[in-house]
C-alpha positions in Angstrom: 35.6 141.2 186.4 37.6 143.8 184.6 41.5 143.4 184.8 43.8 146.6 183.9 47.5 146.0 182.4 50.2 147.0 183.4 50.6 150.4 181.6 47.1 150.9 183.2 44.5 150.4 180.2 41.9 148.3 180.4 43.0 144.6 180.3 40.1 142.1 178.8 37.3 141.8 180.7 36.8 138.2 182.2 34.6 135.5 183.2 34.5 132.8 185.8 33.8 129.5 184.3 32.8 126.9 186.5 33.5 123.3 187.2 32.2 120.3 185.8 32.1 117.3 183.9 31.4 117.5 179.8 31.8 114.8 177.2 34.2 115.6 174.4 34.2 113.6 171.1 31.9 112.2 168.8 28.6 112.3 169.7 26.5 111.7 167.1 28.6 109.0 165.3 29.7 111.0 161.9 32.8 112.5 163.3 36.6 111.3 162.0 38.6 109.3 164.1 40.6 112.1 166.0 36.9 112.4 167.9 36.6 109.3 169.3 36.3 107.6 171.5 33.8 109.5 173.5 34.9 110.4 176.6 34.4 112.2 179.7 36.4 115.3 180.6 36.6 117.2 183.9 37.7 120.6 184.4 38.3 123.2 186.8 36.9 126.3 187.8 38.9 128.9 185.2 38.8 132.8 184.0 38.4 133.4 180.3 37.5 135.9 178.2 34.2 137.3 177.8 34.9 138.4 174.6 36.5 137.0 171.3 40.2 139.0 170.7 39.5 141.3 168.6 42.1 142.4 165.3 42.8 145.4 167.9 43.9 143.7 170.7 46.1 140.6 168.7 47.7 144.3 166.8 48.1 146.0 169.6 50.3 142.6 170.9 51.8 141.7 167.9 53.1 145.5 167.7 54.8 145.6 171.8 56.1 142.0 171.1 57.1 141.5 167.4 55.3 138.3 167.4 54.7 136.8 164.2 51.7 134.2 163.4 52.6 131.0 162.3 50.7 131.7 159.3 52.4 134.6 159.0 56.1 132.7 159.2 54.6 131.0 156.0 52.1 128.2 156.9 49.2 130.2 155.3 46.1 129.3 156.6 42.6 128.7 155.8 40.5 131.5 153.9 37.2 131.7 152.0 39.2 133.0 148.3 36.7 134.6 147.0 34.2 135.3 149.0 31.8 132.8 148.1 32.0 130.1 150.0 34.8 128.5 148.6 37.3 127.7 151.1 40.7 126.9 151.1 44.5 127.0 152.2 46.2 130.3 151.3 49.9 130.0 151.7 49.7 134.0 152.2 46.5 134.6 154.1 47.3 135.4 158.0 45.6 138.0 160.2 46.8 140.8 158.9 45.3 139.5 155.0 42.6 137.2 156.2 40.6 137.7 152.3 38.2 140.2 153.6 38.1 143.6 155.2 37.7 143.1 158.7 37.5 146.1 160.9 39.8 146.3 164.3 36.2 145.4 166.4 36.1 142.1 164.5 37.3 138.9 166.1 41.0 137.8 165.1 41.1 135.3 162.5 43.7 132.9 160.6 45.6 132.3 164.3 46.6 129.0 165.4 46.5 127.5 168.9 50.2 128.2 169.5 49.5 131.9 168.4 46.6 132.1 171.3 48.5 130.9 173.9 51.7 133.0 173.2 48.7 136.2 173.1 47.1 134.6 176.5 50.8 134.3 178.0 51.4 138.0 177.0 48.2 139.2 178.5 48.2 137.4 182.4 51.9 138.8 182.4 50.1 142.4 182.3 47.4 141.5 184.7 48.1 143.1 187.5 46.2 140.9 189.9 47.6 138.1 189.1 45.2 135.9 191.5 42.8 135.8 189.2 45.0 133.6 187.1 45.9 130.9 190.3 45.6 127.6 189.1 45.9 128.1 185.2 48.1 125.9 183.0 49.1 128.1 180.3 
């Protein structure tokens, strides 16, 4: 389903994700202890994305809000430094300097939880139908 926002472009395009049961945690026995116990989790039927957010979209927010990351306000986040596989915390890496070149197609990077749901929040305010978003907790 294709949603359009309020100044009438094209909005993200969703999916329905159904119902059901999935068991979060664990499962193989190697995990740290923030994965157990094993448990069962039930959820219901919700839209999302089809796509990842790309560095377009999350700009083309950040630039009508004046959001800023939390990486951004100066928690840094997590970066491969030089390219090589060697991964670390970079008090100045955020999306906007992620350590590489990504183009504005690419999926967002070096955005936390909080960041997403402020971006999500933004978005289902533009939807114009908002029916589609009935029943969400965000």
């Amino acid at each position: 389903m294709i949603q359009y926002l309020q100044n009438g472009s094209l909005g993200p395009k969703m999916v329905w994700i159904p119902a059901g049961d999935f068991q979060m945690g664990d499962i193989q026995g190697g995990g740290g202890s923030n994965e157990k116990p094993l448990h069962k989790v039930s959820i219901k039927r919700f839209a999302m994305g089809q796509n990842e957010v790309t560095v377009r979209e999350f700009r083309q927010f950040v630039n009508a809000t004046g959001y800023k990351t939390e990486a951004e306000k100066g928690n840094g986040c997590y970066v491969d430094k030089n390219g090589k596989g060697s991964w670390g915390y970079v008090k100045d890496a955020n999306w906007r300097n992620p350590y590489f070149s990504p183009n504005d197609n690419h999926p967002v990077v070096c955005v936390s939880w909080n960041d997403a749901i402020a971006y999500a929040k933004c978005v289902i305010r533009q939807i114009r139908d908002s029916r589609v978003f009935s029943g969400m907790r965000i």
